[in-house]
C-alpha positions as CSV (number, residue, x, y, z in Angstrom):
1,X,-4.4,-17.1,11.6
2,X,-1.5,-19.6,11.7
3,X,2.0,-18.6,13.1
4,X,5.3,-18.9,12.3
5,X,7.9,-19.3,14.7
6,X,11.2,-17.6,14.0
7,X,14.9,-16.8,15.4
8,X,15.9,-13.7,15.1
9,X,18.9,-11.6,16.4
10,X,18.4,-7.9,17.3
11,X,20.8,-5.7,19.4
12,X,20.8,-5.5,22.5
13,X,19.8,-2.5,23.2
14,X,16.3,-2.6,20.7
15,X,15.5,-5.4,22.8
16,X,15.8,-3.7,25.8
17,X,13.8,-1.2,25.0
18,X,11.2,-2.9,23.7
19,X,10.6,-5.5,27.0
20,X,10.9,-1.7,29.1
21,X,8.0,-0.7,27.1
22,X,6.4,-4.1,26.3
23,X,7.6,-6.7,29.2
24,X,9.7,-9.5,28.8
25,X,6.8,-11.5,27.1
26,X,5.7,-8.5,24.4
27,X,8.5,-8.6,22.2
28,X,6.2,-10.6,19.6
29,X,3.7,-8.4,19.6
30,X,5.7,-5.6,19.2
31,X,7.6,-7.0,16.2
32,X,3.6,-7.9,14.9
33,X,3.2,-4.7,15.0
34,X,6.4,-2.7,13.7
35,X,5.8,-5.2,11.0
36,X,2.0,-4.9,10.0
37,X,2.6,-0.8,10.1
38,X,5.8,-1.6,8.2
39,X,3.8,-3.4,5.1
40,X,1.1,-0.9,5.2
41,X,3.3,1.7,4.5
42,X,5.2,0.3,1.9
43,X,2.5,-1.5,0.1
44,X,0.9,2.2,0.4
45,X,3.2,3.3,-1.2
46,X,3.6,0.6,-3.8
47,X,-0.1,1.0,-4.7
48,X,0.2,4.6,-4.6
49,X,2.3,4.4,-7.6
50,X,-0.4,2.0,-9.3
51,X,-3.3,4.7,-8.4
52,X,-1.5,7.4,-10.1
53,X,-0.9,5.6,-13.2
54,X,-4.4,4.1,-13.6
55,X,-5.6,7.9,-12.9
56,X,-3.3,9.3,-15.7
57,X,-4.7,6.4,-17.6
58,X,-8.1,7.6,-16.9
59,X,-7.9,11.0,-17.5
60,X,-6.3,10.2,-21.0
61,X,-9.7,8.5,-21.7
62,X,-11.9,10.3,-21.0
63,X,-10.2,12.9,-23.3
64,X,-10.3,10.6,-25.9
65,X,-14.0,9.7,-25.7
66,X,-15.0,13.2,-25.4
67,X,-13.2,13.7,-29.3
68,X,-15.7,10.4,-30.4
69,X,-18.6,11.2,-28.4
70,X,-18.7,14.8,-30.6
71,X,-18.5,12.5,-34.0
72,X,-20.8,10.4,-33.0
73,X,-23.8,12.4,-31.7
74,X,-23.4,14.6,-34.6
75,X,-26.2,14.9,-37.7
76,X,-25.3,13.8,-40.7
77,X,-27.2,13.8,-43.9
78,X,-26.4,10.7,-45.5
């Protein structure tokens, strides 16, 4: 996958903290990674929204074809 190269300013002390726990050379991979979690959990939650609706949607349906499934398997004298 193709990078990006960016500049960015964070403080001071998130930095720190991150090249204590990542070295002085992991800060990319740490902000790859805050940021991958970061879009899974918000397009989770975007989709989320989307799931429930569709399964609303769904259940609605199904209601609705049980009323015609009843008036159509019926016998009729015609």
């Amino acid at each position: 996958m193709p990078n990006t190269r960016l500049n960015i300013t964070l403080p001071t002390p998130i930095v720190d903290d991150i090249k204590s726990l990542y070295g002085p050379r992991g800060i990319s991979q740490f902000l790859e990674e805050a940021a991958r979690e970061k879009l899974a959990e918000l397009k989770k939650k975007a989709f989320k929204g989307l799931i429930e609706g569709y399964q609303a949607t769904a259940e609605e349906t199904v209601e609705v074809l049980k009323k015609f499934e009843s008036a159509v398997t019926e016998k009729r004298d015609v």
